[in-house]
C-alpha atoms as an extended CHARMM CRD file, in Angstrom:
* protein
*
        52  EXT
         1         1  UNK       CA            -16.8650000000       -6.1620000000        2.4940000000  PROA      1               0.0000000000
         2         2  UNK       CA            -13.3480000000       -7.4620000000        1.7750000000  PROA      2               0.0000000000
         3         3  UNK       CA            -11.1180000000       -9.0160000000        4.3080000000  PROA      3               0.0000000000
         4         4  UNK       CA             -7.8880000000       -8.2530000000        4.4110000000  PROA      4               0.0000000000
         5         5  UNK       CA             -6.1010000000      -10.1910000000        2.6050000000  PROA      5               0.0000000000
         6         6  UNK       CA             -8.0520000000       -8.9520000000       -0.4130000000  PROA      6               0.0000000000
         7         7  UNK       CA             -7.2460000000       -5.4040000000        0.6970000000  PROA      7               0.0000000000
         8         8  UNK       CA             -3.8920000000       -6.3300000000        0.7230000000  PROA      8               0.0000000000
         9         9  UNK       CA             -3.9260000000       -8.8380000000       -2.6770000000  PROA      9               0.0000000000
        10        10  UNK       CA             -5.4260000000       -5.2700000000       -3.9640000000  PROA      10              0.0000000000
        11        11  UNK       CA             -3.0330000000       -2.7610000000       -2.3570000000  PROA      11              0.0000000000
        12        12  UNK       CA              0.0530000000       -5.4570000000       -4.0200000000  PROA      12              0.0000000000
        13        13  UNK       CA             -1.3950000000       -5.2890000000       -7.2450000000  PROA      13              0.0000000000
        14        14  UNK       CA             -1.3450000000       -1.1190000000       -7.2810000000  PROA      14              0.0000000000
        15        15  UNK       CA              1.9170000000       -0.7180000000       -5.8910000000  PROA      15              0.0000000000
        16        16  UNK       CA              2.9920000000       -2.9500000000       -9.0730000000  PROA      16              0.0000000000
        17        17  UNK       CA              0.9780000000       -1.2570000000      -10.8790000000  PROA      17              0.0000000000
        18        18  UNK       CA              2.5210000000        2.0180000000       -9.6720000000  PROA      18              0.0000000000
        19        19  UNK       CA              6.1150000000        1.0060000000      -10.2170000000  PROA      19              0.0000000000
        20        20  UNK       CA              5.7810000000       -0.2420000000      -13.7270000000  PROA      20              0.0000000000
        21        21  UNK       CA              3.9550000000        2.9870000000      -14.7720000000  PROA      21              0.0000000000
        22        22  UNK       CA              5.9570000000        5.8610000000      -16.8900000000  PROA      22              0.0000000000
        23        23  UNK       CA              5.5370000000        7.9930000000      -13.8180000000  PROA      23              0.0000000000
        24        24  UNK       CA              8.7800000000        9.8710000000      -12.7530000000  PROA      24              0.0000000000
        25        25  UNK       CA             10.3660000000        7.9500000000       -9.4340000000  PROA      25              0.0000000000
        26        26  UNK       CA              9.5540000000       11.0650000000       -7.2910000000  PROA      26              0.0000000000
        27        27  UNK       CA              5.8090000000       10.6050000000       -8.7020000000  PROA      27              0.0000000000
        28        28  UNK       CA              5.8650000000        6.6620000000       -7.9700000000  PROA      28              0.0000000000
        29        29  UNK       CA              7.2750000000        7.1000000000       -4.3060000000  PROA      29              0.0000000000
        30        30  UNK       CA              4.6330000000        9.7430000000       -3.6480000000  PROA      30              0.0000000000
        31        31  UNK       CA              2.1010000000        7.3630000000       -4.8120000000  PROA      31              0.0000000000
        32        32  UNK       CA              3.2000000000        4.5870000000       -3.1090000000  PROA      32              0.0000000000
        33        33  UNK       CA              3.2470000000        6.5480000000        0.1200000000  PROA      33              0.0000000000
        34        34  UNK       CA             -0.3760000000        7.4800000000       -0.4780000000  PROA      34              0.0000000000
        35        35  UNK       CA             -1.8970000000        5.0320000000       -2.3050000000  PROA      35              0.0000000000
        36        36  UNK       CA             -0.2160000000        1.7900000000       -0.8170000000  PROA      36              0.0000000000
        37        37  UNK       CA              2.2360000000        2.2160000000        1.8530000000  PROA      37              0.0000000000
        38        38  UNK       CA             -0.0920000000        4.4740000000        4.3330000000  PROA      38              0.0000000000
        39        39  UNK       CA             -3.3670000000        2.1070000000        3.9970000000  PROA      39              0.0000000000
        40        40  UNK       CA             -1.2580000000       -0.9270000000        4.3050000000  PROA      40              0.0000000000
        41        41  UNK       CA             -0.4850000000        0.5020000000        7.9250000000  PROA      41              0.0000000000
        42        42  UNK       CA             -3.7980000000        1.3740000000        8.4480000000  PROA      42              0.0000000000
        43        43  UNK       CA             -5.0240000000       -1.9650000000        7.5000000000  PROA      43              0.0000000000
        44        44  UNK       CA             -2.2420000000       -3.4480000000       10.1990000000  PROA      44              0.0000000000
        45        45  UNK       CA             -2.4180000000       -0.5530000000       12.9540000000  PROA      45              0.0000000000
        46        46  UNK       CA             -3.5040000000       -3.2910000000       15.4340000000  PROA      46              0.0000000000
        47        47  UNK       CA             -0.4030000000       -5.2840000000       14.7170000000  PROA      47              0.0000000000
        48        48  UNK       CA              2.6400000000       -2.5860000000       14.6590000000  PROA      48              0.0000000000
        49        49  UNK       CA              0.9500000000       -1.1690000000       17.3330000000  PROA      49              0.0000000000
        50        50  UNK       CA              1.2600000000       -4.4290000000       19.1520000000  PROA      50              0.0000000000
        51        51  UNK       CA              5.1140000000       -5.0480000000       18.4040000000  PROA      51              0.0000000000
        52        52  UNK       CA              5.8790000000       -1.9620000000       20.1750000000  PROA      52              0.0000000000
């Protein structure tokens, strides 16, 4: 299983991935909002939970 940081390194590389693609903006913010954004909050629930 990864820690992570690795599912983080990982979730980096795709939104850069996602931004240099040919994709229309509207396509790359939906995708970053689904593919990166959302489990990067997931992945640190605990912690913005805990600042609030």
């Amino acid at each position: 299983m990864a820690t992570k940081l690795e599912e983080e390194e990982y979730l980096y590389r795709r939104a850069i991935n996602i931004i240099e693609s040919a994709d229309t903006d509207s396509v790359k913010e939906d995708m970053l909002f689904q593919e990166v954004w959302t489990p990067l909050a997931v992945l640190y629930e605990d912690r913005i939970k805990a600042t609030k």
